[in-house]
C-alpha positions in Angstrom: -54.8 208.5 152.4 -56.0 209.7 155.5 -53.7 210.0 158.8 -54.8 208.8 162.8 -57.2 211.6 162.9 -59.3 211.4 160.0 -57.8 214.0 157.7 -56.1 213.9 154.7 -52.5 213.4 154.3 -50.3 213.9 151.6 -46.9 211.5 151.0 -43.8 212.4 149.6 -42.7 210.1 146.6 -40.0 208.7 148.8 -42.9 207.6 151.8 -44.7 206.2 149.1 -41.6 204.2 147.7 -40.5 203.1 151.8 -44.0 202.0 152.5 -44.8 198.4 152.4 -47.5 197.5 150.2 -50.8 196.3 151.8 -51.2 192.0 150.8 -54.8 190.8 150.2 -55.4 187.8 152.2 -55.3 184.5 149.8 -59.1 184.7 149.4 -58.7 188.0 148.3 -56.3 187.0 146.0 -58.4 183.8 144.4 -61.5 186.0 144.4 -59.8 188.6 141.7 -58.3 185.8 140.0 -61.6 184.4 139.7 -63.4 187.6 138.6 -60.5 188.6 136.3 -60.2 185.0 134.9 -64.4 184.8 134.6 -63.9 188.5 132.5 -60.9 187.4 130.1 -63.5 184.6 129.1 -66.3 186.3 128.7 -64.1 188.5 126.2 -62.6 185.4 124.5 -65.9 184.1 123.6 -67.3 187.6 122.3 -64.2 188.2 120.1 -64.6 184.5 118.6 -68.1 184.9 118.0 -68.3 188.7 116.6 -64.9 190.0 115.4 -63.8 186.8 114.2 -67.1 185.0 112.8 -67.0 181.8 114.7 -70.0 179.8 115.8 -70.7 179.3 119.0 -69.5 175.8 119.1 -66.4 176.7 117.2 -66.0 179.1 120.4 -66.7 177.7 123.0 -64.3 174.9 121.6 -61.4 177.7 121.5 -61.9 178.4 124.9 -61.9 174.9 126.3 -59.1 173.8 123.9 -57.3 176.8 125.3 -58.3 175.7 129.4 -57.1 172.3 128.1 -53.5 172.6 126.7 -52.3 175.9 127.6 -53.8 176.3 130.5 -53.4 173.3 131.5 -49.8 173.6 131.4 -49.1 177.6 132.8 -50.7 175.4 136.1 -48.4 172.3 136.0 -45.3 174.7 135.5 -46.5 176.4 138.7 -47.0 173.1 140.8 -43.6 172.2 139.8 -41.8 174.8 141.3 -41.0 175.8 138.2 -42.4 179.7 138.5 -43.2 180.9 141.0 -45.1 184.7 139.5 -46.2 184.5 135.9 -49.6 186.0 133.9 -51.3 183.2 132.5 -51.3 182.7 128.4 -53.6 184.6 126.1 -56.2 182.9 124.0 -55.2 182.7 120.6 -58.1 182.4 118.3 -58.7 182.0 114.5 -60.8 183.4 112.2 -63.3 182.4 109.6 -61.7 180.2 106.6 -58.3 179.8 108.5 -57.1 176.4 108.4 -57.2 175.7 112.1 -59.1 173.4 114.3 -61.2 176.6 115.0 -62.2 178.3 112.0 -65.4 177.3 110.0 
């Protein structure tokens, strides 16, 4: 962190716990949520398809089961007031020969 003049300044551990934390605007806030929503995916699909053999219609089934039900519901809980801060579910997957909706 650098001070009025440009140089560097170092904080004590207290400053830093005093300090009030810098807010991203909402737009900053939807554009991460975005981008770390758009990555999660993109990982969801690749571990369905290579570590746990699926198709890529079995896959992308997962995934849209998964924006479908749970989801679905971590965003109704939300618009009902009833949380108000809470990381949104993990995609469960299958693998190949369960018995699941999923699996081949």
């Amino acid at each position: 962190m650098k001070n009025r003049t440009g140089q560097l300044r170092i904080y004590s551990a207290k400053e830093l716990l005093e300090s009030p934390l810098t807010r991203d605007t909402d737009e900053q806030t939807y554009r991460r949520a975005y981008r770390d929503g758009w990555v999660q995916a993109l990982y969801a699909i690749g571990e369905a398809m290579f570590e746990r053999h699926m198709s890529r219609d079995a896959s992308h089934q997962a995934c849209w089961q998964h924006w479908e039900d749970q989801l679905a519901y971590w965003m109704q809980r939300a618009n009902d007031g009833e949380v108000t801060r809470e990381t949104p579910p993990a995609v469960h997957l299958k693998g190949r020969g369960e018995n699941t909706r999923y699996g081949l």
